[in-house]
Structures are given as structure tokens and as C-alpha cells.
C-alpha positions as CSV (number, residue, x, y, z in Angstrom):
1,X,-96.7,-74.5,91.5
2,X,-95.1,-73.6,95.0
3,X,-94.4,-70.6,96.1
4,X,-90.9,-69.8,97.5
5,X,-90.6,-67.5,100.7
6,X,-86.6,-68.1,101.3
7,X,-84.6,-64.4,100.9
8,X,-82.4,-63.9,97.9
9,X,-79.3,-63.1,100.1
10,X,-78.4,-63.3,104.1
11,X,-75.0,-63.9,106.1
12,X,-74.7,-65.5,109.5
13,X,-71.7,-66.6,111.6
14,X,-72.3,-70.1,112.3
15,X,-69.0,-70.1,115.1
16,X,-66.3,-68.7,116.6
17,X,-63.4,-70.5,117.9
18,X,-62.1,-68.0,120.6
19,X,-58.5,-70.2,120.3
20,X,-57.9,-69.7,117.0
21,X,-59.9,-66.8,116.5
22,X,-61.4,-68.0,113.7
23,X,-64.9,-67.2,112.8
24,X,-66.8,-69.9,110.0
25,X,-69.5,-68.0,108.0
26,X,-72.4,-68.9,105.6
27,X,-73.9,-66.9,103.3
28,X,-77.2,-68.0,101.9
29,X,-77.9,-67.3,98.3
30,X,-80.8,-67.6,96.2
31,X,-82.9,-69.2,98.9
32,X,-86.2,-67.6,97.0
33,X,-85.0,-70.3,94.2
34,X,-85.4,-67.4,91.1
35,X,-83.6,-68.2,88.2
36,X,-80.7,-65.5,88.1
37,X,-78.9,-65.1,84.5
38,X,-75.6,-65.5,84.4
39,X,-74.1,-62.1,84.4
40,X,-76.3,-61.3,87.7
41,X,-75.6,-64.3,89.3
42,X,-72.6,-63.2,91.3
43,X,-71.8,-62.1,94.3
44,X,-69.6,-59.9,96.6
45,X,-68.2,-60.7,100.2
46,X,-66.2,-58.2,102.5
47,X,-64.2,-58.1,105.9
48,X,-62.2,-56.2,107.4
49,X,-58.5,-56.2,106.3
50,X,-57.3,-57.6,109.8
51,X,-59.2,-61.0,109.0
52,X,-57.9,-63.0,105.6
53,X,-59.6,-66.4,104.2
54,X,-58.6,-69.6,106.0
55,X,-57.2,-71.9,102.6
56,X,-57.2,-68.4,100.5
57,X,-59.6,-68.5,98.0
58,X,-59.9,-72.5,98.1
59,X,-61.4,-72.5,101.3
60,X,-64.3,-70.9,100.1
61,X,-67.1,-73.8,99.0
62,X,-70.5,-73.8,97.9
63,X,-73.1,-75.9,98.1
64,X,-75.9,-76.7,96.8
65,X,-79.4,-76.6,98.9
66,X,-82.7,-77.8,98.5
67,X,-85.4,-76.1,99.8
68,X,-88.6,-78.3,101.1
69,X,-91.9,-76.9,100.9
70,X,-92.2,-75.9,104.4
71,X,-89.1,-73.5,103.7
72,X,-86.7,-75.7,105.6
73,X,-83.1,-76.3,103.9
74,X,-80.8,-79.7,103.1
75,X,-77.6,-78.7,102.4
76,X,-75.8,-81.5,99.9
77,X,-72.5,-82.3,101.8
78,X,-70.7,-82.7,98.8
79,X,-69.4,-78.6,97.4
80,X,-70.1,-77.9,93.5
81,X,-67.6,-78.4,91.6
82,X,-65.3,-75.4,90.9
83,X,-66.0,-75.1,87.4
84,X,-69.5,-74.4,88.1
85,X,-67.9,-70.8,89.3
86,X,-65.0,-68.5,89.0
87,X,-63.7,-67.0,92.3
88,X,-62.0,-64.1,93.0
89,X,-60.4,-61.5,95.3
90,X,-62.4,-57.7,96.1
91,X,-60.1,-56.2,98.6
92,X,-60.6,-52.7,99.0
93,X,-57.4,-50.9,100.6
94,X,-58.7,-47.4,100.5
95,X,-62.0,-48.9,102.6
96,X,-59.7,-51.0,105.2
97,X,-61.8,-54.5,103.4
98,X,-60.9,-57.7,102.0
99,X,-62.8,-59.8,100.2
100,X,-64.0,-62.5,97.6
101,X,-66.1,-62.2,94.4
102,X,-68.7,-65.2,93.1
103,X,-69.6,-65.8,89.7
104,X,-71.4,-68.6,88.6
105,X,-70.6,-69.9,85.1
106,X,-74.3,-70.3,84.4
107,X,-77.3,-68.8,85.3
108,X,-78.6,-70.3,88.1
109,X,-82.5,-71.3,89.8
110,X,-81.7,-73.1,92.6
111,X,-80.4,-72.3,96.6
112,X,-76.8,-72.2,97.3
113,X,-74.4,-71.6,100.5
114,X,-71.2,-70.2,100.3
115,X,-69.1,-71.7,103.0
116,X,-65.7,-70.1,104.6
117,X,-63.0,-69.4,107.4
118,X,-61.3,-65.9,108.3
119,X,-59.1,-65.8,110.7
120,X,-57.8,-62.5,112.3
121,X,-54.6,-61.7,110.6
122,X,-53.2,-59.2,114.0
123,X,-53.6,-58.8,117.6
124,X,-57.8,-58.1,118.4
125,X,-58.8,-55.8,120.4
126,X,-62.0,-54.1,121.5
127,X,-62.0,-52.1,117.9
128,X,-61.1,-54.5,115.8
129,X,-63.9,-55.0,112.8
130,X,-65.1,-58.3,111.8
């Protein structure tokens, strides 16, 4: 038996094109490789309402990871297939957010990361939230 050290959930920007402003994120789920039942294994993501999805809610992928045992990742290159998930918007207006929702179709034991694009939907400036 090996023991598993990843964290269940982070989120990291992995880069900003300051042309397009466009930011690409990655949020890393399950990385401590439990097995989550179905109706927990889901999962919320929010931005401010001045940034929307890049492709909508098709630009969002996941993919699968393995996780060696000295805790370092491979990512597979090739997404999951969307029936393996539902997606879903989770804008909040009366919080200023938009958003997607996860839900895996089955429950799940192994690392995933959720891939996407938001681009800023109006003029930035020194307040605006990403």
C-alpha cells in the first residue's frame, strides 16, 4: 500500500496572455487519489462576472492524472470523454460571479485536472476581479 500526500483540491493560473487578456487555469482534483462517490464527486468554479469561459462550457476539459509514488503528476494528453461528466453553468448575479459546475457520472478514485480559458469580457482596470 502507498500512501498518497497530493491535496484533494487546488487552483493555479498556469498563464496570462497580456494581448488577449486571457488567463488559462488548472484546477487539481483529487490529487490524494480517494475514492469520492458519485453524488460528492463534483465540483464548483467561480470568476468574476467580467471574465466568461473561452469555448463556453466546451472549453472546459479534464483530464486524467497519474500520480507517481514520489507525488509527481503525468497528465494523459488525451481529455475524458464528456460522458464521463455533466457540466454546467453556477453564475451568481447577486455575488458579481460566473461560473461552471462538475459532476462526474461515477464515483471516482483517481487525480483529475480541470482545464480552461476566461477571457475578460470589458475594459480592465486596476479593480477589476479575476
Amino acid at each position: 500500500m502507498s500512501a498518497k500526500y497530493g491535496k484533494p483540491l487546488t487552483k493555479e493560473t498556469t498563464k496570462y496572455d497580456p494581448a488577449t487578456q486571457t488567463y488559462d487555469f488548472a484546477v487539481k482534483y483529487n490529487y490524494n487519489e480517494l475514492t469520492i462517490a458519485k453524488d460528492k464527486a463534483k465540483l464548483t468554479d467561480q470568476f468574476g462576472n467580467n471574465l466568461d469561459l473561452v469555448g463556453g462550457l466546451e472549453g472546459v476539459k479534464i483530464y486524467p492524472v497519474k500520480i507517481d509514488e514520489n507525488g509527481n503528476e503525468k497528465i494523459d494528453e488525451t481529455p475524458i470523454s464528456p460522458s464521463e461528466y455533466s457540466i454546467k453553468e453556477a453564475n451568481n448575479a447577486a455575488e458579481g460571479k460566473n461560473g461552471f459546475e462538475v459532476s462526474f457520472t461515477n464515483a471516482i478514485t483517481t487525480a483529475y485536472v480541470i482545464k480552461y480559458s476566461i477571457k475578460h469580457n470589458d475594459i480592465v482596470d486596476g479593480a477589476s476581479p479575476v
